[in-house]
BASE-128815 format. One line per field, with one value per residue (C-alpha): x, y, z; residue in three letters; residue number from 1. Coordinates in steps of 0.25 Angstrom, whole numbers, padded with zeros to 4 digits. Example, Ala and Ser with C-alpha at 12.3 -4.5 7.8 and 13.67 -1.06 7.14 Angstrom:
% residues 2
X c(0049/0055)
Y c(-0018/-0004)
Z c(0031/0029)
res c(ALA/SER)
n c(1/2)
This chain:
% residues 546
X c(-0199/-0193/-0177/-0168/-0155/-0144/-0134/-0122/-0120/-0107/-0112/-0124/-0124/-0123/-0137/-0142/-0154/-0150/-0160/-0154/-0159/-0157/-0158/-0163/-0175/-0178/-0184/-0185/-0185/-0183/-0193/-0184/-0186/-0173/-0174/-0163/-0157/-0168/-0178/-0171/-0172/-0186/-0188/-0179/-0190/-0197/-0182/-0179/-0193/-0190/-0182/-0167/-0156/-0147/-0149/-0141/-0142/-0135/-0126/-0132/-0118/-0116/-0115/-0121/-0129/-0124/-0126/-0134/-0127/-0117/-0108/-0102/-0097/-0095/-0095/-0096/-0109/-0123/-0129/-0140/-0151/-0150/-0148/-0136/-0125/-0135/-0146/-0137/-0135/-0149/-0151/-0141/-0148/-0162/-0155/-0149/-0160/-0167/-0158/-0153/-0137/-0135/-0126/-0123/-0118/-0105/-0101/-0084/-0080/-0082/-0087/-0095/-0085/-0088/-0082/-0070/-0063/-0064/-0062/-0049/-0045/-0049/-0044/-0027/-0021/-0012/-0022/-0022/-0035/-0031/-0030/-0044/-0049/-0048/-0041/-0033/-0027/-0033/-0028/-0020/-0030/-0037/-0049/-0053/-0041/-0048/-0063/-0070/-0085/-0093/-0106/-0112/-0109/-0097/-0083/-0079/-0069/-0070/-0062/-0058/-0052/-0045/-0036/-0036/-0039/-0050/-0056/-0065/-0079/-0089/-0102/-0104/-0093/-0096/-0092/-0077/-0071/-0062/-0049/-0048/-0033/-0032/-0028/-0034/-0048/-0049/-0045/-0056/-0068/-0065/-0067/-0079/-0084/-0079/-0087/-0101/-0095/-0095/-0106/-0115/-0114/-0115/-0113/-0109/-0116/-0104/-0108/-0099/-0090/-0082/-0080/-0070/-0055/-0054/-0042/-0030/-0024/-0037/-0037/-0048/-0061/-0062/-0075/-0086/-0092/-0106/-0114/-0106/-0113/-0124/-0131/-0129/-0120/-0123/-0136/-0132/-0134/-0121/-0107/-0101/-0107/-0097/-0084/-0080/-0076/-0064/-0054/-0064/-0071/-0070/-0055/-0048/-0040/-0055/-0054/-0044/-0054/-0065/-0056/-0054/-0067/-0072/-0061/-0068/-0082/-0079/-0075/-0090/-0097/-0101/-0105/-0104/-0111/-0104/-0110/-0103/-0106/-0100/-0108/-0099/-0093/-0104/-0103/-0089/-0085/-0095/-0088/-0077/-0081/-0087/-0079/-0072/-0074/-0065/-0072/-0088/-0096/-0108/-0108/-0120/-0119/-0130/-0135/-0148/-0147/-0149/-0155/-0172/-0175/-0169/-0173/-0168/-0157/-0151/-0153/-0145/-0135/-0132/-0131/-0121/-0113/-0113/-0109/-0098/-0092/-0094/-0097/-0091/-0095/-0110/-0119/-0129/-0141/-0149/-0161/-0163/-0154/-0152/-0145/-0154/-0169/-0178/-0179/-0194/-0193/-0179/-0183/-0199/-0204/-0220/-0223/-0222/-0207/-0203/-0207/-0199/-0186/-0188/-0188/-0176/-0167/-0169/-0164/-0150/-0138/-0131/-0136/-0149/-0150/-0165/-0165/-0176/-0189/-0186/-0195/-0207/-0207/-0203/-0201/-0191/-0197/-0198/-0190/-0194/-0180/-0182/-0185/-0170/-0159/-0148/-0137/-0137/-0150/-0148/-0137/-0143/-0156/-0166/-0160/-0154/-0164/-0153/-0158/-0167/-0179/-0175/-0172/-0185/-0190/-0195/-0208/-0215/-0230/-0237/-0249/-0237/-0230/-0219/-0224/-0217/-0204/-0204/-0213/-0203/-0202/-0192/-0178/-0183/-0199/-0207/-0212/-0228/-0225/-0220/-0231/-0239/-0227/-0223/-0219/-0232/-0241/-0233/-0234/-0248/-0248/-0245/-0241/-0232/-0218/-0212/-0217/-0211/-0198/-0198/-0205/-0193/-0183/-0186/-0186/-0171/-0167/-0174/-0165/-0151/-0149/-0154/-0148/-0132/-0134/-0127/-0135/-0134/-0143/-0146/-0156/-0164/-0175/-0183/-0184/-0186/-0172/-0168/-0157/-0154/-0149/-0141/-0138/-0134/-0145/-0154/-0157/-0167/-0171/-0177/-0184/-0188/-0197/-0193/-0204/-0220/-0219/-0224/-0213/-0209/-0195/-0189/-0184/-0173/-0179/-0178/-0188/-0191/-0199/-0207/-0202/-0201/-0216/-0221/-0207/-0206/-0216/-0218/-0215/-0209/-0221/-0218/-0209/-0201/-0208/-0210/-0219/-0217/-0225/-0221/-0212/-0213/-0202/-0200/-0190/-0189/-0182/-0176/-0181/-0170/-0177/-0184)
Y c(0098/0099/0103/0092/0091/0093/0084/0082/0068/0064/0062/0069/0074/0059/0058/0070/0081/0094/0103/0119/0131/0142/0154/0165/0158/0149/0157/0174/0176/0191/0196/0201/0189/0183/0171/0171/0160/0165/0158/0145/0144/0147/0135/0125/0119/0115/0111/0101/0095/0091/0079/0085/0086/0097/0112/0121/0133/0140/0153/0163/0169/0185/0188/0198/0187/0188/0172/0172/0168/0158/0173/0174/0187/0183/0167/0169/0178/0176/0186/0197/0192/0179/0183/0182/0173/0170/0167/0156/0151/0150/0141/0133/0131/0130/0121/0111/0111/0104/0094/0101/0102/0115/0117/0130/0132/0136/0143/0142/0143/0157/0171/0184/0194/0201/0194/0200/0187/0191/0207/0205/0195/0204/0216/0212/0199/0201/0201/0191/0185/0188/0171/0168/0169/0164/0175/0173/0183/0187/0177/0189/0191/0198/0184/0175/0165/0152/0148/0145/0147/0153/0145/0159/0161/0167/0165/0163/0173/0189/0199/0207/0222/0222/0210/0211/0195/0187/0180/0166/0166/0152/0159/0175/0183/0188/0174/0174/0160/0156/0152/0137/0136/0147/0139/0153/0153/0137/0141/0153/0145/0134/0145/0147/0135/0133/0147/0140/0126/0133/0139/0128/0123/0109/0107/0115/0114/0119/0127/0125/0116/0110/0124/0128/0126/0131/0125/0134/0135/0140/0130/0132/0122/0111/0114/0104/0097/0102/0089/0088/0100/0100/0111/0104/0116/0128/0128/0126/0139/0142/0141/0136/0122/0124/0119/0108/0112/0107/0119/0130/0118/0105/0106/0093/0103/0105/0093/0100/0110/0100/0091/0102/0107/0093/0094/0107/0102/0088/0096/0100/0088/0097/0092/0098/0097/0102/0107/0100/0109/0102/0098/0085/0080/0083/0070/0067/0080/0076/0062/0070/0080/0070/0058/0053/0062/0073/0081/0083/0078/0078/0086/0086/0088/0092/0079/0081/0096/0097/0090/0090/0077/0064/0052/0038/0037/0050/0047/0034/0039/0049/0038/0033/0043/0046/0032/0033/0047/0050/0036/0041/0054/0059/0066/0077/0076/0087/0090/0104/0116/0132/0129/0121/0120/0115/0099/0099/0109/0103/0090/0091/0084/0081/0080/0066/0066/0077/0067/0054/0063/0065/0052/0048/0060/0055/0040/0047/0043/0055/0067/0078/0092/0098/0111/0119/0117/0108/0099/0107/0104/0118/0120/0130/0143/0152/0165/0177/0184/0197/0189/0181/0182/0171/0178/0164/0165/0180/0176/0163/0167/0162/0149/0148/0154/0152/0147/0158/0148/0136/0147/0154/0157/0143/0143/0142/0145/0148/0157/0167/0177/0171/0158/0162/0165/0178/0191/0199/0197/0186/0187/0176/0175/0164/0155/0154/0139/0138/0143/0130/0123/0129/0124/0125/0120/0107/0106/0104/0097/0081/0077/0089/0088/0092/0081/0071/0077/0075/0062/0059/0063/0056/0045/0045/0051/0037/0028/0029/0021/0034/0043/0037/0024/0017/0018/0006/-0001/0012/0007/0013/0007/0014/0027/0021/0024/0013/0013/0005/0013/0005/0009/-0003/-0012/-0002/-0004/0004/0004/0016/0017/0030/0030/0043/0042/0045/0029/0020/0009/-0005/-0011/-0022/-0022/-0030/-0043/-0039/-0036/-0020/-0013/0001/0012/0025/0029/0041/0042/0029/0018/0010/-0007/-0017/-0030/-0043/-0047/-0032/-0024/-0011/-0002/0013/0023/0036/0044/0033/0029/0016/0014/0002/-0003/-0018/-0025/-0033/-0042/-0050)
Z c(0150/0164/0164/0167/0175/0164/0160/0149/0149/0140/0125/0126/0112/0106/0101/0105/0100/0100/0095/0088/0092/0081/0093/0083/0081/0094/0104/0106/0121/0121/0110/0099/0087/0089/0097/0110/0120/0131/0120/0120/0134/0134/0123/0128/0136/0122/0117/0129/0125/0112/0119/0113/0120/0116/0110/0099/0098/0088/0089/0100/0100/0099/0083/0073/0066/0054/0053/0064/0076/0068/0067/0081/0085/0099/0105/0120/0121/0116/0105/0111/0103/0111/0125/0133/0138/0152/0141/0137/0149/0152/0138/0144/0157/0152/0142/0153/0160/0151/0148/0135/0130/0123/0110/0105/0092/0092/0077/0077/0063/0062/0069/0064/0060/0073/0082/0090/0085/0070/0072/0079/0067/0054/0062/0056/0053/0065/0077/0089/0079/0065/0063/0070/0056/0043/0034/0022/0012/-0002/-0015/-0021/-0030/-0018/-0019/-0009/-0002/-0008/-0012/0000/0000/0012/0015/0013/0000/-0008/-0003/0011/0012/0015/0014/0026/0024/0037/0036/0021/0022/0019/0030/0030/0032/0029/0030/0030/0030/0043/0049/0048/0050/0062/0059/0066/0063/0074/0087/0094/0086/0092/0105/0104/0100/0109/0120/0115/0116/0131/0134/0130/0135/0148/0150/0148/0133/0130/0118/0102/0088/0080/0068/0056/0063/0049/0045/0057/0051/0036/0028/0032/0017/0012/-0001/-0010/-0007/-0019/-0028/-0026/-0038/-0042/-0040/-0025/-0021/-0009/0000/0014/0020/0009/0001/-0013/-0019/-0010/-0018/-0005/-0011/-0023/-0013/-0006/0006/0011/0016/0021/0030/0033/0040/0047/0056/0062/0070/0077/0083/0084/0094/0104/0104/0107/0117/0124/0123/0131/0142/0143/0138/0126/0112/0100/0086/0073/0060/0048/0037/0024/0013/0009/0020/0031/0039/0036/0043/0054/0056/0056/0068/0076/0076/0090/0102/0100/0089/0089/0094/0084/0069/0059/0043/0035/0029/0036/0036/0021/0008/0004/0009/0017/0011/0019/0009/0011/0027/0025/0016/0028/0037/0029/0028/0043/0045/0035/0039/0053/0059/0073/0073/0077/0068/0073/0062/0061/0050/0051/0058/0057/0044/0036/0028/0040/0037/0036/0023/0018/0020/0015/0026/0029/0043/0044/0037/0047/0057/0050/0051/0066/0069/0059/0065/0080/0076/0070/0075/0081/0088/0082/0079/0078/0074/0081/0074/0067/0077/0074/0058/0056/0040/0034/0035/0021/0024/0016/0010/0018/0032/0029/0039/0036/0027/0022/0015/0009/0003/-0005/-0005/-0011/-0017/-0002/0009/0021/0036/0039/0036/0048/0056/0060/0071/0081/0081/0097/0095/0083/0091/0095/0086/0079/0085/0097/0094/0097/0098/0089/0076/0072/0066/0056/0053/0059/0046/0046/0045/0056/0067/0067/0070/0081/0094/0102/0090/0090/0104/0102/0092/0093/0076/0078/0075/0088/0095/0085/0088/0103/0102/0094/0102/0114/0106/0102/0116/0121/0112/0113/0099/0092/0100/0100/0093/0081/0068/0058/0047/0040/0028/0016/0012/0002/0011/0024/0032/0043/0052/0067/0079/0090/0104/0115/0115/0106/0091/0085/0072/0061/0052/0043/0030/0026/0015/0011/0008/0017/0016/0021/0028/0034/0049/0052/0061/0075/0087/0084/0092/0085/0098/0089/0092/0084/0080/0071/0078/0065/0068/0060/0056/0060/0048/0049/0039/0044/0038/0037/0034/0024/0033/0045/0053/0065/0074/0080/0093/0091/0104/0107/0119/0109)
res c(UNK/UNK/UNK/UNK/UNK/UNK/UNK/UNK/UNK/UNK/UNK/UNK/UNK/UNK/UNK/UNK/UNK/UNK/UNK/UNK/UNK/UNK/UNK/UNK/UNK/UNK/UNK/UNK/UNK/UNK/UNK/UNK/UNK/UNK/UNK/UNK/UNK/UNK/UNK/UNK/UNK/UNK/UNK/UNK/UNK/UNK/UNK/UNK/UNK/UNK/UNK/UNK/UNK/UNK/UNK/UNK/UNK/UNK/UNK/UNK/UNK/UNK/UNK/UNK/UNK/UNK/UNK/UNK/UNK/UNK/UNK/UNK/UNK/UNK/UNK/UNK/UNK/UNK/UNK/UNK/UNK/UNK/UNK/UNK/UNK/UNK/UNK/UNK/UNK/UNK/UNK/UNK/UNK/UNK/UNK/UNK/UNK/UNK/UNK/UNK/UNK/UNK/UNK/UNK/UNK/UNK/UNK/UNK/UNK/UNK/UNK/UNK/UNK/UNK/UNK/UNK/UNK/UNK/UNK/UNK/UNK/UNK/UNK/UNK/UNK/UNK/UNK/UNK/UNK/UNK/UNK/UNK/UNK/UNK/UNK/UNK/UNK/UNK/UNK/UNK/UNK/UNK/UNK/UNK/UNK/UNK/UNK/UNK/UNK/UNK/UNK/UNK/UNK/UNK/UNK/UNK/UNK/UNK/UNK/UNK/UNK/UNK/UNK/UNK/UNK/UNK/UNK/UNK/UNK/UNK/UNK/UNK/UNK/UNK/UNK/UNK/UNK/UNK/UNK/UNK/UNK/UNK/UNK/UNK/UNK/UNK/UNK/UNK/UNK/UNK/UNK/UNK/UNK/UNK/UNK/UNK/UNK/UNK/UNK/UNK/UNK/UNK/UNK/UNK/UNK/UNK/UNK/UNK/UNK/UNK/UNK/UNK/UNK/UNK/UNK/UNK/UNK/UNK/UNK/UNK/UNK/UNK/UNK/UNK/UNK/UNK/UNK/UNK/UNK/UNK/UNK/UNK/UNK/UNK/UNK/UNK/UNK/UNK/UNK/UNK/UNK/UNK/UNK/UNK/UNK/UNK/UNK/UNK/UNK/UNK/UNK/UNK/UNK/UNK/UNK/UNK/UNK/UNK/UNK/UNK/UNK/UNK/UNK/UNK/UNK/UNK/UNK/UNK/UNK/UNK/UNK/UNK/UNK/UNK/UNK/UNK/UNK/UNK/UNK/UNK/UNK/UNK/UNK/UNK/UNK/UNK/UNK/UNK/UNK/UNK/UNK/UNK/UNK/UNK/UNK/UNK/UNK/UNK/UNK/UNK/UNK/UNK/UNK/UNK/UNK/UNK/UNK/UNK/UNK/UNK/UNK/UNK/UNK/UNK/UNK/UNK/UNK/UNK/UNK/UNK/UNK/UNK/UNK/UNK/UNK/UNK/UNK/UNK/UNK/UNK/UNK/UNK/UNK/UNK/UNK/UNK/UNK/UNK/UNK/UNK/UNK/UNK/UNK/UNK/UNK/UNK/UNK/UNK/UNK/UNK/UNK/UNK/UNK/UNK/UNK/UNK/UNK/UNK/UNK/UNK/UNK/UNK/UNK/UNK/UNK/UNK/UNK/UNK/UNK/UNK/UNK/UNK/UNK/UNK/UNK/UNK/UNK/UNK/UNK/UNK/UNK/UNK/UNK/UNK/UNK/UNK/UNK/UNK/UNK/UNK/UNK/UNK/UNK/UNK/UNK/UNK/UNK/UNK/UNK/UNK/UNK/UNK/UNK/UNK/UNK/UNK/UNK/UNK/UNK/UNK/UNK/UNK/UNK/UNK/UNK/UNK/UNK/UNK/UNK/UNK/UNK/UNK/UNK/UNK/UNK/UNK/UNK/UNK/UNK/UNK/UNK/UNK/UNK/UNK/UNK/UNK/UNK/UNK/UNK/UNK/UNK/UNK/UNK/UNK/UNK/UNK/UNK/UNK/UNK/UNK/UNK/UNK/UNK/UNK/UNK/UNK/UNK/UNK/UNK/UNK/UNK/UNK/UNK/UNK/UNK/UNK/UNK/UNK/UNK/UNK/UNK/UNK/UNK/UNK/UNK/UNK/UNK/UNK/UNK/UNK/UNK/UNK/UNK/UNK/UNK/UNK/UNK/UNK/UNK/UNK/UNK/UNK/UNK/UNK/UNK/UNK/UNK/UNK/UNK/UNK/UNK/UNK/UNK/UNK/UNK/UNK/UNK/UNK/UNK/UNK/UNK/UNK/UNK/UNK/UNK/UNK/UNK/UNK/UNK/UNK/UNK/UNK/UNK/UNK/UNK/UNK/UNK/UNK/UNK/UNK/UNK/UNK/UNK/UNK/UNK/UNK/UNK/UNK/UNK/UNK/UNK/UNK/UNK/UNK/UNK/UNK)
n c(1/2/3/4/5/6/7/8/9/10/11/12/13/14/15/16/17/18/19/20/21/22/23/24/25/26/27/28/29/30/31/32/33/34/35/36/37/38/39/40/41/42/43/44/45/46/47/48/49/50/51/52/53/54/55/56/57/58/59/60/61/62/63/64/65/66/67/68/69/70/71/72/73/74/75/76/77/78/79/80/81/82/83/84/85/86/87/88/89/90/91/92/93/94/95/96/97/98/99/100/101/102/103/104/105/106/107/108/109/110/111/112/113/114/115/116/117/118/119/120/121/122/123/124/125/126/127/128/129/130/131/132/133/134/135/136/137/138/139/140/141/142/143/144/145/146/147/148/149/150/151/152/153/154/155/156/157/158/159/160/161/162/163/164/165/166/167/168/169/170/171/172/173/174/175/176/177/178/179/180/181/182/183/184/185/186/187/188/189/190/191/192/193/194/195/196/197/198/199/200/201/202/203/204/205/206/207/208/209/210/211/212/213/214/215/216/217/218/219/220/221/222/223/224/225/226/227/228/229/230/231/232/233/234/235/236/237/238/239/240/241/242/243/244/245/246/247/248/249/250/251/252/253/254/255/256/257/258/259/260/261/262/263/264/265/266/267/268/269/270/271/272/273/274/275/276/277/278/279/280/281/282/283/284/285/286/287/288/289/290/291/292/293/294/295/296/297/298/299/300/301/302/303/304/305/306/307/308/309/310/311/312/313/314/315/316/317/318/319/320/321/322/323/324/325/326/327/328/329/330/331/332/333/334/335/336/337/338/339/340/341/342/343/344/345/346/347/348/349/350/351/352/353/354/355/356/357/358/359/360/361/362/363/364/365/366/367/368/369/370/371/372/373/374/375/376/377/378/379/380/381/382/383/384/385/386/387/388/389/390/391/392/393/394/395/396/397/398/399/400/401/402/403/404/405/406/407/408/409/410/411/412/413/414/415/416/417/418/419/420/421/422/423/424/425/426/427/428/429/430/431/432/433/434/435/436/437/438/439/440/441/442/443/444/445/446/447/448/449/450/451/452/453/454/455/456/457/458/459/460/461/462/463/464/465/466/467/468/469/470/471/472/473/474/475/476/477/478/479/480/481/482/483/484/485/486/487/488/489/490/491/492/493/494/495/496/497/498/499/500/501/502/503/504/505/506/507/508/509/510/511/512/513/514/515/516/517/518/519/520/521/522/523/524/525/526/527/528/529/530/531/532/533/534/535/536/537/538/539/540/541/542/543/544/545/546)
């Protein structure tokens, strides 16, 4: 693909496919079984083919990869293993010309307890830092200050010897939480944000992002009923699934924040995506964050990023609740990410399902996340206890296996050792499974999935009613989804059997005209029956000249 001339034209993001790259396991460029930032720029050319128009890559930054990367110990450098600052600045190049915006995921809420920032804090409760953090005194019985549950596991609190204080941390105790109620600690992390704004950034993926301003009176979380329980943020083994989490997250004082650093980002015609962690009130939040123009600009919950299956019904009922909660904000959907069970296993899908939920993810309204290999088919990949890394895993293992299994190495070429992801030998095993589906061998072969993806793709970057359009008429007949998308002069309408039925609906009278292709090329008879085959879905373009 030859490199383009690179622009960020305003609102760029509206719409737009950003594909993750999880660095650890892209690329190794410098031999050591670690992929590194000199590897994305060597694979950016197959990136920019894929037809998307954004990357994220998560955390690079210097840290002692307790949680791999998401425990930063210093925000203005890039860790060893990845390269160096000039490395990045080649991504960013290389990235630009070839069209592409670049995220970088940004990880606010907390830090690894070796940053200068937390040192300096622990180190007396009288310091120029000593508020940066959340700390609060022992009940005097010498226990916890309240009930909150780390997403880790066990309480959220731990005891530091120096201060004589507990401190706050959501996931491992080596993440101690920022104290957003400091007009200082907001100050500091907008400063980071202008350091990577300037040099060359366009955009944020801001992990945690409903997680930044605790309540400042510590109350005790509510419990949450038994039969109101789900494993959308914390897999259910976790006690973290026991509370409703209203004063450790979730915080109306966050709007604060979010407004100025929406305030910093159109300065730079930057875009930010949020994670909305939050097992209840997912989407609510997300209307929330995104509504108007100075908060985000795009957030995604984890209705698509959880569950064993996605029947119509449960897409609908999504639908709905995006129309009724967050109206004027914009979703990011995603299926899969570094967090989540690979959607081709958590989902169970045949070949010919995978495909159906390609061609239903591009006619969303809002913007898309792919999470690398996912376009490949890649399942999950069964890690062996001794080869596991996340501390997530160990802890919960084996009812809960962690994240190690999305988060293996990407596979290049299935003739090369480690299917040519690196010489060395991986930080994370390459899965037998995954060698025939490397990159290469789906380059050669035409049914592969990888050319679905980019046929789909260019299809929705060619029609802006799937790309920023209204979505209206959302129906469930038996399991065939239907919904319209609307843009000007545009109206297209979908239709996905998400089934191993055949099945039969009526399309409204109209002249509608099959243009999905390979993608959905099925055609309404005369008398507007369409016919779909199991899994089989049509879209069709109303031609409004007859």
């Amino acid at each position: 693909m030859a490199p383009t001339v690179f622009q960020k034209e305003p609102g760029w993001w509206k719409g737009a496919v950003i594909y993750q790259i999880y660095p650890r396991s892209f690329q190794d460029a410098n031999g050591d079984g670690i992929g590194d930032l000199l590897g994305i720029v060597n694979r950016l050319p197959y990136v920019a083919a894929l037809g998307v128009d954004a990357i994220w890559i998560s955390p690079f930054f210097t840290s002692p990869m307790k949680d791999y990367g998401y425990d930063v110990s210093d925000y203005y450098n890039v860790d060893p293993m990845f390269g160096s600052l000039a490395d990045f600045d080649q991504v960013i190049a290389t990235a630009h010309a070839y069209g592409l915006k670049v995220m970088i995921d940004l990880v606010l809420s907390h830090t690894s307890d070796q940053h200068p920032w937390f040192k300096e804090s622990r180190a007396s409760r009288d310091n120029p830092r000593a508020d940066w953090y959340v700390w609060a005194e022992p009940k005097p019985d010498g226990t916890v200050p309240n009930n909150w549950q780390s997403q880790f596991g066990g309480t959220s609190w731990h005891w530091d010897a120096r201060r004589e204080q507990y401190y706050l941390h959501n996931f491992l105790t080596s993440q101690p939480d920022l104290n957003f109620h400091s007009p200082a600690v907001q100050d500091a992390l907008l400063d980071v944000a202008r350091f990577w704004l300037e040099r060359g950034v366009d955009g944020f993926r801001l992990d945690t992002i409903n997680y930044y301003v605790h309540d400042a009176e510590l109350r005790d979380n509510p419990a949450l009923p038994k039969e109101q329980r789900n494993d959308k943020t914390a897999p259910s083994v976790n006690p973290y699934n026991h509370q409703l989490h209203v004063y450790d997250k979730n915080r109306p004082e966050n709007l604060a924040f979010l407004a100025r650093f929406r305030q910093l980002m159109d300065g730079y015609g930057a875009a930010a995506v949020g994670e909305v962690g939050d097992s209840h009130r997912g989407l609510e939040i997300l209307g929330e964050y995104t509504r108007g123009d100075d908060r985000m600009q795009m957030s995604y919950a984890f209705e698509f990023l959880s569950g064993t299956a996605m029947p119509a019904a449960t897409v609908a009922e999504v639908f709905a609740e995006v129309a009724r909660v967050a109206a004027d904000g914009w979703v990011c959907w995603a299926y899969s990410n570094h967090d989540v069970e690979r959607h081709i296993t958590r989902w169970g899908l045949t070949a010919a399902a995978a495909r159906t939920y390609v061609s239903l993810m591009i006619c969303l309204r809002g913007s898309l996340c792919l999470y690398q290999g996912e376009e490949l088919g890649l399942p999950e990949a069964d890690i062996a206890f001794e080869d596991l890394q996340d501390p997530y895993g160990k802890e919960f293992w084996p009812e809960f296996k962690g994240r190690d299994g999305c988060r293996t190495p990407m596979p290049w070429d299935p003739a090369q050792v480690n299917a040519g992801f690196s010489p060395a030998r991986p930080w994370l095993p390459v899965p037998s499974p995954h060698y025939p589906l490397a990159v290469s061998a789906a380059e050669a072969d035409p049914a592969a999935l990888l050319h679905h993806y980019r046929r789909a793709l260019a299809f929705r970057r060619g029609h802006p009613s799937l790309r920023v359009g209204e979505i209206t008429d959302v129906t469930v007949e038996g399991e065939v989804l239907s919904f319209r998308r609307t843009e000007g002069r545009e109206t297209i309408l979908c239709f996905f059997n998400l089934s191993e039925e055949p099945a039969t609906v009526t399309v409204p009278p109209g002249h509608w005209v099959a243009i999905g292709g390979e993608i959905g090329s099925t055609r309404p008879t005369p008398d507007f029956q369409l016919y779909l085959g199991p899994w089989q879905p049509s879209i069709l373009l109303l031609d409004s000249a007859h």
